[in-house]
VOPAGU-2260 file (C-alpha; in pm, 1 decimal, decimal comma):
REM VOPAGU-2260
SITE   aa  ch    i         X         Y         Z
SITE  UNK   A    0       0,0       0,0       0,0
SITE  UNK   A    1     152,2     350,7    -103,9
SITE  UNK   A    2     105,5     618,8     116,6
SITE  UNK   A    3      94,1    1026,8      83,6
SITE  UNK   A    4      79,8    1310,9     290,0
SITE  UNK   A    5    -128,4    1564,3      68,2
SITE  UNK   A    6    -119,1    1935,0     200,9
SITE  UNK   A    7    -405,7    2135,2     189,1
SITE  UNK   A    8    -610,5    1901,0     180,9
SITE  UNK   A    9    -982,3    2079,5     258,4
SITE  UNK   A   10    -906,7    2322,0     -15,0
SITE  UNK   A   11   -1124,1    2310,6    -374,4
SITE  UNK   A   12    -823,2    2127,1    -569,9
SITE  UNK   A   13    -664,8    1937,7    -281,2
SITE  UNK   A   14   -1017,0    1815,0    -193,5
SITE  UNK   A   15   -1092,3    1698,4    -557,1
SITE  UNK   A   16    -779,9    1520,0    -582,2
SITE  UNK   A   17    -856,1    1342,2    -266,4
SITE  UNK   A   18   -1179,9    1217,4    -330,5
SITE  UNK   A   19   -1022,0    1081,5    -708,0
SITE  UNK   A   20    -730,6     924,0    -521,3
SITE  UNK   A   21    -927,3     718,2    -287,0
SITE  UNK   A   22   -1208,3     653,8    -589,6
SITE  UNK   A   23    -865,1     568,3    -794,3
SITE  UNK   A   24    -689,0     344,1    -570,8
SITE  UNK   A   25    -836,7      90,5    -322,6
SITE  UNK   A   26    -499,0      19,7    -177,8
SITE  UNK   A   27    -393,7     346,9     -42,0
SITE  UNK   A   28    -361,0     555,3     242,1
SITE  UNK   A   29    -387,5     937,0     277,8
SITE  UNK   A   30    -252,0    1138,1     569,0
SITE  UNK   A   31    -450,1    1504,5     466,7
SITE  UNK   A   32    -245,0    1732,6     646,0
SITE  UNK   A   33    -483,0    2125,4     642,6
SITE  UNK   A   34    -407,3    2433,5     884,1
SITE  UNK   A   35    -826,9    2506,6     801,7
SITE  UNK   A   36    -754,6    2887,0     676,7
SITE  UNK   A   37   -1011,1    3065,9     479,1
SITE  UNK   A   38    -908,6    2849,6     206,3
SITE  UNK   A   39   -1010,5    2493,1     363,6
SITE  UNK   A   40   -1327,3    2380,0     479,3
SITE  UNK   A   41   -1417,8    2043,4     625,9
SITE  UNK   A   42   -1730,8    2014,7     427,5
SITE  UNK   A   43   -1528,9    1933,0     145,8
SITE  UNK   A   44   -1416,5    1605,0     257,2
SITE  UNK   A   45   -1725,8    1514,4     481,5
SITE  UNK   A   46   -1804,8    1218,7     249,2
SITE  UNK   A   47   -1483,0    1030,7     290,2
SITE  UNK   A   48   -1552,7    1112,7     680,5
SITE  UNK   A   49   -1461,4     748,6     865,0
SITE  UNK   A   50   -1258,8     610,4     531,2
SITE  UNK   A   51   -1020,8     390,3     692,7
SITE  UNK   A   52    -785,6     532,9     372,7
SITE  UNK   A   53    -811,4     894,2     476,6
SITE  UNK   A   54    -691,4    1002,1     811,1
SITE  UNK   A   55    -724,8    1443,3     893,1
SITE  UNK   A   56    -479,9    1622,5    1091,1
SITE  UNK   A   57    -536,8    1986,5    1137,3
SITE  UNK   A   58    -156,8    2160,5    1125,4
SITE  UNK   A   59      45,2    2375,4    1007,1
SITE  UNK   A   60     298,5    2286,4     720,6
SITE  UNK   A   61     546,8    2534,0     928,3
SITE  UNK   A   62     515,4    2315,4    1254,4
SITE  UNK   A   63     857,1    2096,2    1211,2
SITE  UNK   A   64     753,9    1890,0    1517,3
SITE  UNK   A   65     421,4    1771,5    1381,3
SITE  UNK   A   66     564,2    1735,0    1011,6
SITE  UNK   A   67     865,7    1514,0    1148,2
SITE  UNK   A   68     629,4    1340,6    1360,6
SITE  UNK   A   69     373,0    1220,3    1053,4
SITE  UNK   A   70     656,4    1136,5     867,3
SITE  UNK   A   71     790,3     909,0    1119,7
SITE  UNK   A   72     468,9     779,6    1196,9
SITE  UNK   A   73     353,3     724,0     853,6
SITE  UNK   A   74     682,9     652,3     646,9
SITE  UNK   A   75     517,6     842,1     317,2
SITE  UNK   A   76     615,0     722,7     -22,7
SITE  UNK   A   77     468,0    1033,0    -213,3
SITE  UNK   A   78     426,6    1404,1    -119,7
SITE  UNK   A   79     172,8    1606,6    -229,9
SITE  UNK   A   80     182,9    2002,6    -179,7
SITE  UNK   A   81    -168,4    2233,9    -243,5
SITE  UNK   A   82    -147,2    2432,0      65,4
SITE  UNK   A   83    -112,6    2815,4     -46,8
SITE  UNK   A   84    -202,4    3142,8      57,5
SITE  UNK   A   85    -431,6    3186,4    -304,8
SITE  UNK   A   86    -568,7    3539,3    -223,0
SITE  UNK   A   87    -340,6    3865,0    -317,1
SITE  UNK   A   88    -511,6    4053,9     -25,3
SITE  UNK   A   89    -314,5    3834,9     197,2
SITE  UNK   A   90      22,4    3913,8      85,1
SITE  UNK   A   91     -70,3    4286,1      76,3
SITE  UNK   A   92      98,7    4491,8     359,8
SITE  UNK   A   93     304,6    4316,1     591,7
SITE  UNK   A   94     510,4    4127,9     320,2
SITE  UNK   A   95     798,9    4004,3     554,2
SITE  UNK   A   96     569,4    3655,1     687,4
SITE  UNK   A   97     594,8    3579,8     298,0
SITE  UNK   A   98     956,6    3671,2     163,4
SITE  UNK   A   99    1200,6    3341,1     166,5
């Protein structure tokens, strides 16, 4: 069994590509990893609710303690990134929490 952490999870596109995943492949397991910003919303995944394939955690991608500790829990194969700030009003003003 292959398993991912997807980011962003509860989003509109990390949502869809959940619910294809798990339609997809019977023999996987997804580790949704969602902070639950403006952009994510539960609802989106309240059908795959009590999937044994799909287990929620509520985080931060910035927490290094709770990433390390999925990773060594879990032991992912694959990666999957959507978590992003989409809206331009966000990076408007103080620009320093965005510059790398």
């Amino acid at each position: 069994m292959k398993t991912y952490l997807i980011t962003g999870c509860a989003g509109f596109i990390g949502s869809n590509f959940v619910h294809y995943m798990l339609k997809k492949y019977p023999e996987i397991l997804l580790v949704n990893l969602d902070k639950l910003t403006y952009a994510g919303n539960l609802e989106n995944l309240k059908d795959v609710e009590g999937d044994p394939r799909h287990v929620f955690v509520q985080g931060d991608i910035c927490d290094k303690e709770l990433v390390e500790s999925l990773f060594a829990k879990y032991d992912f194969d694959y990666v999957i990134n959507f978590a992003a700030e989409s809206h331009v009003s966000v990076y408007c003003g103080d620009n320093a929490n965005h510059i790398v």
